[in-house]
N, CA, C and O atoms as a GROMACS GRO file, in nm:
protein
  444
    1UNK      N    1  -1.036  -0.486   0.424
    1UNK     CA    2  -1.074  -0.367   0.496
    1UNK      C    3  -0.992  -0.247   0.448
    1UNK      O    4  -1.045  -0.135   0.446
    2UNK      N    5  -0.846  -0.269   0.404
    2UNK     CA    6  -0.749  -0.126   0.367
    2UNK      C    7  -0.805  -0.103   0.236
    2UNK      O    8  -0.808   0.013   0.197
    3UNK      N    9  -0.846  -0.184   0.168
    3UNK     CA   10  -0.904  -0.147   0.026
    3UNK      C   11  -1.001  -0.089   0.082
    3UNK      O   12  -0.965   0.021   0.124
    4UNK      N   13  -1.128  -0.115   0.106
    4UNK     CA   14  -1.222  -0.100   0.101
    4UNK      C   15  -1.231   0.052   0.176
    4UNK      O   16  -1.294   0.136   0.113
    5UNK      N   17  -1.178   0.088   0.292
    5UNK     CA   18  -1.121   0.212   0.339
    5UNK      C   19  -1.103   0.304   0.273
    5UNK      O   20  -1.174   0.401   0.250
    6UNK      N   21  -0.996   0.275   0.236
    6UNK     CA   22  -0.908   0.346   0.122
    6UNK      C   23  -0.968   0.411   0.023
    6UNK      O   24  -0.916   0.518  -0.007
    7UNK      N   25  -1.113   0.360  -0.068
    7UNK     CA   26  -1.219   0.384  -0.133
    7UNK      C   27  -1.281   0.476  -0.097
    7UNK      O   28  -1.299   0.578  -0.163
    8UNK      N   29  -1.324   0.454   0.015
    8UNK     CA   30  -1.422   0.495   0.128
    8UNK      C   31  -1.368   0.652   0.138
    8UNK      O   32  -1.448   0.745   0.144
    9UNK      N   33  -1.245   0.669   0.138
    9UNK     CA   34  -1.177   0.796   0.223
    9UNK      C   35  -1.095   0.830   0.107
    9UNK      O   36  -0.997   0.898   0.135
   10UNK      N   37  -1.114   0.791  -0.052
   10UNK     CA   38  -1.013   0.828  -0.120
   10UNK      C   39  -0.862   0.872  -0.148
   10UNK      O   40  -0.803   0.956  -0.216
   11UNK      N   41  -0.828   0.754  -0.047
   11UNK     CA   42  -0.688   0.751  -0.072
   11UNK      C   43  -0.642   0.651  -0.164
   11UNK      O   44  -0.714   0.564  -0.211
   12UNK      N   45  -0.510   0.666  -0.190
   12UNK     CA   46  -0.476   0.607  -0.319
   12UNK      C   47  -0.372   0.471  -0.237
   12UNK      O   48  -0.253   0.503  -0.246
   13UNK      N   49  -0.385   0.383  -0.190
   13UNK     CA   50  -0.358   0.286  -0.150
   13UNK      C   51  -0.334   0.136  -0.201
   13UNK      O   52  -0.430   0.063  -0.226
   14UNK      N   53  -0.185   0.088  -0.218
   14UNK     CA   54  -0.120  -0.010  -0.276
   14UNK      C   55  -0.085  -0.116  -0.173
   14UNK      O   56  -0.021  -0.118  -0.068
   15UNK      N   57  -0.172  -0.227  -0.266
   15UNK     CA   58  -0.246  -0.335  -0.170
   15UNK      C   59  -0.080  -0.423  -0.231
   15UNK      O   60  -0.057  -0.528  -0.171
   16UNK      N   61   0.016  -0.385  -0.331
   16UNK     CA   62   0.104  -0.444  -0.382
   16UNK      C   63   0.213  -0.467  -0.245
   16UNK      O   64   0.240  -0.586  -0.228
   17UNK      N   65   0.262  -0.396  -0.172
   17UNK     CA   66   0.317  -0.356  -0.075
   17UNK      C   67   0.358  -0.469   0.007
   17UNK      O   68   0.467  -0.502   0.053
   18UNK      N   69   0.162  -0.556   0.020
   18UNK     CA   70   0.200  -0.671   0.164
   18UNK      C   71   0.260  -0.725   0.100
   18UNK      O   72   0.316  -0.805   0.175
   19UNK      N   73   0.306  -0.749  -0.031
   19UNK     CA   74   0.414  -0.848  -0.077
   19UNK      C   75   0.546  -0.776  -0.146
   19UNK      O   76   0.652  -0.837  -0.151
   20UNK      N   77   0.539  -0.705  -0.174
   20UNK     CA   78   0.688  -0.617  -0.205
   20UNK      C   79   0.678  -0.509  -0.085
   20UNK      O   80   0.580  -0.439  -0.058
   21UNK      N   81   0.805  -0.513  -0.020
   21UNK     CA   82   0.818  -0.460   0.058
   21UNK      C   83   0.908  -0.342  -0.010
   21UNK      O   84   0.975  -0.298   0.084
   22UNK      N   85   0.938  -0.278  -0.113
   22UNK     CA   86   0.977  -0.184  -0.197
   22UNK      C   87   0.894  -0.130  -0.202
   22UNK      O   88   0.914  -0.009  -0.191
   23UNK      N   89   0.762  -0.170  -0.218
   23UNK     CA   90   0.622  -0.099  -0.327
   23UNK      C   91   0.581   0.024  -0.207
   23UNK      O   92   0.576  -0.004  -0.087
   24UNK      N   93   0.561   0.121  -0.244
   24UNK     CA   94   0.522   0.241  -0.117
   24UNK      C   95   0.378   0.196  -0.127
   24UNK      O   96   0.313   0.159  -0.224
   25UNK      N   97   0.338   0.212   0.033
   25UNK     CA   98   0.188   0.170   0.079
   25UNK      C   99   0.091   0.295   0.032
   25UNK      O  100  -0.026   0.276  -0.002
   26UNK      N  101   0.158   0.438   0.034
   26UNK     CA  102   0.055   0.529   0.018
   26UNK      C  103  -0.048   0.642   0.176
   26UNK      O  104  -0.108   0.749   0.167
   27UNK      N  105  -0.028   0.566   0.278
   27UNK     CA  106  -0.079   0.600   0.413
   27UNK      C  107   0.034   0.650   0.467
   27UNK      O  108   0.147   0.648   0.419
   28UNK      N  109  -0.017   0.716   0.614
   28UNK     CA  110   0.128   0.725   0.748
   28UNK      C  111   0.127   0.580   0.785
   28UNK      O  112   0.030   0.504   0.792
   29UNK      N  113   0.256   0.554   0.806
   29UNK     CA  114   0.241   0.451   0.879
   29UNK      C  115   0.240   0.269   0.822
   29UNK      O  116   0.258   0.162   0.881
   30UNK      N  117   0.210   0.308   0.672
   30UNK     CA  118   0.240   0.193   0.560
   30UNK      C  119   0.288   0.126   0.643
   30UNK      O  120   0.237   0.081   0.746
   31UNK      N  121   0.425   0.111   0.589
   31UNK     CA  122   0.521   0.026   0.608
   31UNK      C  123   0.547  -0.010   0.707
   31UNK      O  124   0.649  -0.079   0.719
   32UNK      N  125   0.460   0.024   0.831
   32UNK     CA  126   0.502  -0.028   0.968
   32UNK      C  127   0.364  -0.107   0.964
   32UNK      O  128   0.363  -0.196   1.048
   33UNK      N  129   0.269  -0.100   0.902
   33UNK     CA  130   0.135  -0.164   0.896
   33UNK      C  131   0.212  -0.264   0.849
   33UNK      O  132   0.274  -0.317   0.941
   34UNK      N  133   0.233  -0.308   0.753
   34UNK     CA  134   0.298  -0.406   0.691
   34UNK      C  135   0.333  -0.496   0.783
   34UNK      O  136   0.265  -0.591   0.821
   35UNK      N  137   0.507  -0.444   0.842
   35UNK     CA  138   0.555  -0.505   0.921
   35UNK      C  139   0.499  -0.596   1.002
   35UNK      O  140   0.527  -0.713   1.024
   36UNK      N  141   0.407  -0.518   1.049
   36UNK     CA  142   0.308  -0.512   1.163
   36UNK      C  143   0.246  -0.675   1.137
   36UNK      O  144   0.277  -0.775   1.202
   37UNK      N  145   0.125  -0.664   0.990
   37UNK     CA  146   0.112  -0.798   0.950
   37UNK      C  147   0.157  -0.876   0.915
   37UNK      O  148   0.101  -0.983   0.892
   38UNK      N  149   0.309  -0.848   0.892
   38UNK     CA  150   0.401  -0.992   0.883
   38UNK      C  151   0.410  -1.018   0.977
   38UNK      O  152   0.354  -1.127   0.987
   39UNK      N  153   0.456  -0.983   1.084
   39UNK     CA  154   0.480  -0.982   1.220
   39UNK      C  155   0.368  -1.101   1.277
   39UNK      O  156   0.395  -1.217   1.307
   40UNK      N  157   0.258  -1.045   1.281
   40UNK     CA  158   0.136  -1.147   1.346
   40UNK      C  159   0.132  -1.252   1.255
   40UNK      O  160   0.042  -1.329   1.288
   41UNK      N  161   0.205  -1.299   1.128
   41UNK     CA  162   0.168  -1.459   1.056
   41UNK      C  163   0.303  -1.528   1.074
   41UNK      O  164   0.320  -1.641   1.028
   42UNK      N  165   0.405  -1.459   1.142
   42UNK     CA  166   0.533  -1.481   1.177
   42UNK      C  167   0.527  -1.646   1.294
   42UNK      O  168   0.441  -1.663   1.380
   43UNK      N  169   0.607  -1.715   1.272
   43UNK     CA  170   0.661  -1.847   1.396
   43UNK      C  171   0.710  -1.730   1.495
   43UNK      O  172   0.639  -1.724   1.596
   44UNK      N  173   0.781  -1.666   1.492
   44UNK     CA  174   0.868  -1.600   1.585
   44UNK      C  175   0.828  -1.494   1.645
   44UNK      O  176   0.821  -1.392   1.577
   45UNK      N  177   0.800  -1.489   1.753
   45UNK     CA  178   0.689  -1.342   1.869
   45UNK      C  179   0.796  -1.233   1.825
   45UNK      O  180   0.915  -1.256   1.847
   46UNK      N  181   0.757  -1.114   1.763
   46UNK     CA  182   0.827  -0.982   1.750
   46UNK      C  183   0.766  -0.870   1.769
   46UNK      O  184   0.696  -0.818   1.682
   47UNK      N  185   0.785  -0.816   1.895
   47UNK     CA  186   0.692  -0.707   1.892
   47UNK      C  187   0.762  -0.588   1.898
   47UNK      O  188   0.713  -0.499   1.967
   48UNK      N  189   0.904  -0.561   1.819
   48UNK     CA  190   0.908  -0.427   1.748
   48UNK      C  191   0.867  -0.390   1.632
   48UNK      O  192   0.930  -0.301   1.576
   49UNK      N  193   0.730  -0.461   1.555
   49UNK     CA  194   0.688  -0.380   1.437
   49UNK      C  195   0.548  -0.284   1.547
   49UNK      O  196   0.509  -0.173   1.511
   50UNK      N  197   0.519  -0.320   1.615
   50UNK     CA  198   0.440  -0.296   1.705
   50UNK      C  199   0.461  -0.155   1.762
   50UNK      O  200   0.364  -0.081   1.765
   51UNK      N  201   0.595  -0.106   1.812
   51UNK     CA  202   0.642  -0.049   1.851
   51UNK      C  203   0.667   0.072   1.777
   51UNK      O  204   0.651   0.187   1.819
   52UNK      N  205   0.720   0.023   1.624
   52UNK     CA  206   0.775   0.113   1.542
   52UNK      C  207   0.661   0.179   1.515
   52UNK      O  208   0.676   0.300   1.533
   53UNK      N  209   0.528   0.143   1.471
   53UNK     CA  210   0.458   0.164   1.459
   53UNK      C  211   0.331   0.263   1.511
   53UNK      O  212   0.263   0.353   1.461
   54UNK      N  213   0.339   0.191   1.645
   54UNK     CA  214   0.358   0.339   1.738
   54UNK      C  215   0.422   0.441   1.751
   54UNK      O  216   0.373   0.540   1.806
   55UNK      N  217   0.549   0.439   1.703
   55UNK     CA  218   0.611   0.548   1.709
   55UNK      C  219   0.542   0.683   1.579
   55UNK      O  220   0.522   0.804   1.595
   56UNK      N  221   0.518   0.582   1.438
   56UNK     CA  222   0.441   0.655   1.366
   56UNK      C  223   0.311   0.740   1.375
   56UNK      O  224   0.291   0.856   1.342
   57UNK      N  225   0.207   0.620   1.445
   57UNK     CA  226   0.060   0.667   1.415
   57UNK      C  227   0.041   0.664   1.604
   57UNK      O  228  -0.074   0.676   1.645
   58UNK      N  229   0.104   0.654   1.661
   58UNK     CA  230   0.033   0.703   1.828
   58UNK      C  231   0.031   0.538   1.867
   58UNK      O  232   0.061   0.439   1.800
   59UNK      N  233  -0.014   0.549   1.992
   59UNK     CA  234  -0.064   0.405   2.072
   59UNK      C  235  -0.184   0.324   2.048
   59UNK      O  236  -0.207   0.209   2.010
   60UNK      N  237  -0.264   0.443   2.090
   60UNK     CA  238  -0.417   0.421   2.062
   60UNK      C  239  -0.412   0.337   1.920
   60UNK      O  240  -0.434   0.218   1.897
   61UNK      N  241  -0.379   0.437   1.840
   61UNK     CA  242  -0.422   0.314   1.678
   61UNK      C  243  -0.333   0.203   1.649
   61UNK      O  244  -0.370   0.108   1.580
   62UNK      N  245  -0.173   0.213   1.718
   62UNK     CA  246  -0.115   0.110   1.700
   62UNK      C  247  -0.171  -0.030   1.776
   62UNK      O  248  -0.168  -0.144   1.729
   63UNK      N  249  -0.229   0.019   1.925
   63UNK     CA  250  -0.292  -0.095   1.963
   63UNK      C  251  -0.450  -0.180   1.834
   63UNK      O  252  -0.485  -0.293   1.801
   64UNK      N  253  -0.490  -0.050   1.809
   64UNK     CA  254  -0.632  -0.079   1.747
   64UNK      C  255  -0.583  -0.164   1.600
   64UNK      O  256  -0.667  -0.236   1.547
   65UNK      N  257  -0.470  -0.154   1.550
   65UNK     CA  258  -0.400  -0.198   1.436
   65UNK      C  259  -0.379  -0.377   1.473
   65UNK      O  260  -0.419  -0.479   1.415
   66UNK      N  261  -0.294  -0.353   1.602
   66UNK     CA  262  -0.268  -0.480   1.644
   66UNK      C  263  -0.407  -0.599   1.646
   66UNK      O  264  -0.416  -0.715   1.608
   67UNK      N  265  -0.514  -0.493   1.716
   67UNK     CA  266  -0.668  -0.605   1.750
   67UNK      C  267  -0.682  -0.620   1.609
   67UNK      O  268  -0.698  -0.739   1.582
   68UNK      N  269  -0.683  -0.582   1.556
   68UNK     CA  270  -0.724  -0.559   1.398
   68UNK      C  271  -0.606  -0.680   1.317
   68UNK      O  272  -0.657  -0.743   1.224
   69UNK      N  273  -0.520  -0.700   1.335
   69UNK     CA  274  -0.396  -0.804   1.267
   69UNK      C  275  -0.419  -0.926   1.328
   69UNK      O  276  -0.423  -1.029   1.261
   70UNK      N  277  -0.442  -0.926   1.486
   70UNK     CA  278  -0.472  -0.989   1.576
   70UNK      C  279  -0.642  -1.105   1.507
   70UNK      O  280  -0.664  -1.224   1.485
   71UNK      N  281  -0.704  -0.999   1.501
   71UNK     CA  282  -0.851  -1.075   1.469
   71UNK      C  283  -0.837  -1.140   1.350
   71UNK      O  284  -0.887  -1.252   1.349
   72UNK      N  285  -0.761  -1.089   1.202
   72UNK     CA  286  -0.787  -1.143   1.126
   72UNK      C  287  -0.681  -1.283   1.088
   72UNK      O  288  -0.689  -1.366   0.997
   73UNK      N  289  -0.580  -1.267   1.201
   73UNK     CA  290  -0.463  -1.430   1.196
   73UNK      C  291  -0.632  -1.486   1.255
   73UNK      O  292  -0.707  -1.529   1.168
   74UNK      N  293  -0.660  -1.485   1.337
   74UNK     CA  294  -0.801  -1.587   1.410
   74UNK      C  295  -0.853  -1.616   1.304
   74UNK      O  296  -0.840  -1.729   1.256
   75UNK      N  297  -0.929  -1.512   1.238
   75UNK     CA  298  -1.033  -1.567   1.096
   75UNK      C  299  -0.916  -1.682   1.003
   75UNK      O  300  -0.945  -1.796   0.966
   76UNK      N  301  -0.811  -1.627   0.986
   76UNK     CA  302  -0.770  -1.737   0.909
   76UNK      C  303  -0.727  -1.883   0.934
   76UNK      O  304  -0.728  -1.971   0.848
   77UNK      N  305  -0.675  -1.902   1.112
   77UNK     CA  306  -0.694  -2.019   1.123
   77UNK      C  307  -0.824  -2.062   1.152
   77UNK      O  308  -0.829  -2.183   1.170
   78UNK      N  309  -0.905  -2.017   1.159
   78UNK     CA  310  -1.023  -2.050   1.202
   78UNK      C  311  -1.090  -2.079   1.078
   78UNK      O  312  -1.191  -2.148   1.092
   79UNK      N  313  -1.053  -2.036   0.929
   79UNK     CA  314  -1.102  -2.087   0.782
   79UNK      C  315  -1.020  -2.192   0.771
   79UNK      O  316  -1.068  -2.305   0.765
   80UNK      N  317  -0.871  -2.168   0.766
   80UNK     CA  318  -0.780  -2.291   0.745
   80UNK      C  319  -0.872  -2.437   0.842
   80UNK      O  320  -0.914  -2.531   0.774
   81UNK      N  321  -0.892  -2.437   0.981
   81UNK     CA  322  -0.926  -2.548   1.031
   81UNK      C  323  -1.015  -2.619   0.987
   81UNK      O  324  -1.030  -2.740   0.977
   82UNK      N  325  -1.117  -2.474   0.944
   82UNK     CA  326  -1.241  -2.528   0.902
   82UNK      C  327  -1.239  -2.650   0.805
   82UNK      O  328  -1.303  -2.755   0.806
   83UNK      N  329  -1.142  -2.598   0.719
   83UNK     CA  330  -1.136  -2.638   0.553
   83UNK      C  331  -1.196  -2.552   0.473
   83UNK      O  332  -1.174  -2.586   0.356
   84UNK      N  333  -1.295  -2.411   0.481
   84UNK     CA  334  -1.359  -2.329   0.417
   84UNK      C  335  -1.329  -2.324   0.271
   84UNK      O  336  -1.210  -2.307   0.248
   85UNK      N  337  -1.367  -2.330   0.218
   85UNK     CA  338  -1.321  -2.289   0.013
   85UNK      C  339  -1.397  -2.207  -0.010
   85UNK      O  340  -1.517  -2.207   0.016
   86UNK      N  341  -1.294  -2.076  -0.094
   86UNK     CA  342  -1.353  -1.983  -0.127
   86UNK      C  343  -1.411  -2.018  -0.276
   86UNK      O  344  -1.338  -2.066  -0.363
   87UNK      N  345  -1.534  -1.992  -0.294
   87UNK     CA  346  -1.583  -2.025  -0.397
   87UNK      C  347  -1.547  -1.929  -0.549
   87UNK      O  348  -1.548  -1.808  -0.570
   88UNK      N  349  -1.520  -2.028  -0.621
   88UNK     CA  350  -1.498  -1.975  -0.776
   88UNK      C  351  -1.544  -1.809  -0.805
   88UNK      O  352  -1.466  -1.724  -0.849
   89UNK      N  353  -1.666  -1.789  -0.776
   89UNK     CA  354  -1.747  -1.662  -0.803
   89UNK      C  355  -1.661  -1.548  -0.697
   89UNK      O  356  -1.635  -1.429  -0.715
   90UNK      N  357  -1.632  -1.636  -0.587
   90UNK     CA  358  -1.573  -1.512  -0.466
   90UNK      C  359  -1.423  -1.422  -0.536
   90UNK      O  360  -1.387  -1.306  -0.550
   91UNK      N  361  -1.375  -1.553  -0.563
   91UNK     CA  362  -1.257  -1.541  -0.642
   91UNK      C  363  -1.218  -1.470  -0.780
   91UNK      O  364  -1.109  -1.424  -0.814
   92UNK      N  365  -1.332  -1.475  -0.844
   92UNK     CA  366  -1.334  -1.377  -0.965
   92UNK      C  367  -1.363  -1.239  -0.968
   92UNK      O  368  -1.321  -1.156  -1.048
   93UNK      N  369  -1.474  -1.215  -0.831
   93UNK     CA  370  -1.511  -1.080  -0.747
   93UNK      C  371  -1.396  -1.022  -0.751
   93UNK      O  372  -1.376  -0.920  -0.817
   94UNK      N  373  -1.308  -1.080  -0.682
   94UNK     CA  374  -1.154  -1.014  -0.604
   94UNK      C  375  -1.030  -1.064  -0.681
   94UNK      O  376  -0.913  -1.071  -0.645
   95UNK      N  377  -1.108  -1.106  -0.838
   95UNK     CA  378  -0.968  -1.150  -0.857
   95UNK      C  379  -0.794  -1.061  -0.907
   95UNK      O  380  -0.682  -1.099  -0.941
   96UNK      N  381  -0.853  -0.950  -0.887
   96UNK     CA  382  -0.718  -0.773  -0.876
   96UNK      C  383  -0.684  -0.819  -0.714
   96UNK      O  384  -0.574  -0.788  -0.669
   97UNK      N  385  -0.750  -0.868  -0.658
   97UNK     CA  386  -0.684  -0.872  -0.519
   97UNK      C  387  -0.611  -0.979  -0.472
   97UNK      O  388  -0.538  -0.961  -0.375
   98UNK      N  389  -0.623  -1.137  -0.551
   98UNK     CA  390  -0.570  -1.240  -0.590
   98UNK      C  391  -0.452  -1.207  -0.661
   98UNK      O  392  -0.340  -1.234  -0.617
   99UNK      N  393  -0.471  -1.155  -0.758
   99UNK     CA  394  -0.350  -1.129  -0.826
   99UNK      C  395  -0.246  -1.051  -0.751
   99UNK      O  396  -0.135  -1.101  -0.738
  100UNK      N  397  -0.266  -0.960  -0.711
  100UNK     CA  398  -0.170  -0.830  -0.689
  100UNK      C  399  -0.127  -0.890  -0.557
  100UNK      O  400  -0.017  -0.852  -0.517
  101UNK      N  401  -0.197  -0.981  -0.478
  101UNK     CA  402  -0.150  -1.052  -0.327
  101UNK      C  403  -0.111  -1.187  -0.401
  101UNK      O  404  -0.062  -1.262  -0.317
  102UNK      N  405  -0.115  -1.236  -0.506
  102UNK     CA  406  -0.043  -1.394  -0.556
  102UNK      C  407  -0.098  -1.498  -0.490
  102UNK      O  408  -0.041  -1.603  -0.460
  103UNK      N  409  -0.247  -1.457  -0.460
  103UNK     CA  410  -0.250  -1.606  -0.374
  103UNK      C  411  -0.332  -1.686  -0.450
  103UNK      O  412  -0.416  -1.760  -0.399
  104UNK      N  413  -0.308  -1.673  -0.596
  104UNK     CA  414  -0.330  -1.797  -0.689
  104UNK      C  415  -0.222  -1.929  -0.676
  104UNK      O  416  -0.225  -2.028  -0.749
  105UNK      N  417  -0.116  -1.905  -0.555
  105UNK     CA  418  -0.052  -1.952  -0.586
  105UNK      C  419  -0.005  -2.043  -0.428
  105UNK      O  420   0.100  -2.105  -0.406
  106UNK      N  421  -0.114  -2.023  -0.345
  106UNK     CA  422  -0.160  -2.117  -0.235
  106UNK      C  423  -0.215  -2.226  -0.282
  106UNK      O  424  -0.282  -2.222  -0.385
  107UNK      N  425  -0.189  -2.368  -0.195
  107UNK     CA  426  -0.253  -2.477  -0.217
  107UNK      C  427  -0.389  -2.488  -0.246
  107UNK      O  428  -0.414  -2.572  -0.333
  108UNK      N  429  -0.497  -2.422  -0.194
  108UNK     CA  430  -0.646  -2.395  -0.172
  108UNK      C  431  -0.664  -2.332  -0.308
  108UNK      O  432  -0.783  -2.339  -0.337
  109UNK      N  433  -0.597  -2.274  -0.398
  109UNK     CA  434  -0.649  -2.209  -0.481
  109UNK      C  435  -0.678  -2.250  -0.638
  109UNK      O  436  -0.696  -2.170  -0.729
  110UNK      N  437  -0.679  -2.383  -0.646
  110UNK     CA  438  -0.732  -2.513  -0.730
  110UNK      C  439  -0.893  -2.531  -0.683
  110UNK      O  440  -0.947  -2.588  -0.778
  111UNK      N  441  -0.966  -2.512  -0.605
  111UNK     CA  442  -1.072  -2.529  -0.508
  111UNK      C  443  -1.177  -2.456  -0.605
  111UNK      O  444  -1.294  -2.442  -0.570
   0.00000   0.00000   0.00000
């Protein structure tokens, strides 16, 4: 969705970021987005990226950020349970987005 946005609204947005936390995101509020989605794949309940975050971009969108981090941990256990495999073709579609996120380098990604 931040790619695809990002396109959408021509901003120049570095998808490198969710994994280097050095890499500048490019938006207000980057790096607390970030946080934000480490935060929700986290063992440990933390809700000052939540906070900080709000402090950046307001309530309103920090909450709408959260439903938004919130929905997509669901989609993923909800693929993980499944067993879902992303198919070869999906993977070559997105494969700048594979790369630059490393998740050639998840178990599933032999599939």
């Amino acid at each position: 969705m931040l790619r695809w946005s990002s396109e959408s609204t021509g901003r120049d947005v570095d998808l490198a970021a969710i994994v280097n936390p050095d890499a500048p995101v490019g938006i207000l509020g980057g790096p607390e987005l970030v946080a934000l989605g480490r935060a929700a794949v986290a063992n440990a309940v933390d809700a000052a990226p939540a906070g900080a975050l709000a402090d950046v971009i307001g309530d309103t969108l920090a909450v709408r950020a959260a439903a938004v981090a919130g929905a997509f941990e669901l989609y993923n256990r909800i693929v993980d349970g499944t067993g879902l495999q992303v198919s070869a073709a999906r993977r070559q579609t997105h494969g700048d987005i594979v790369g630059i996120l490393r998740l050639e380098t998840f178990p599933h990604s032999d599939r």
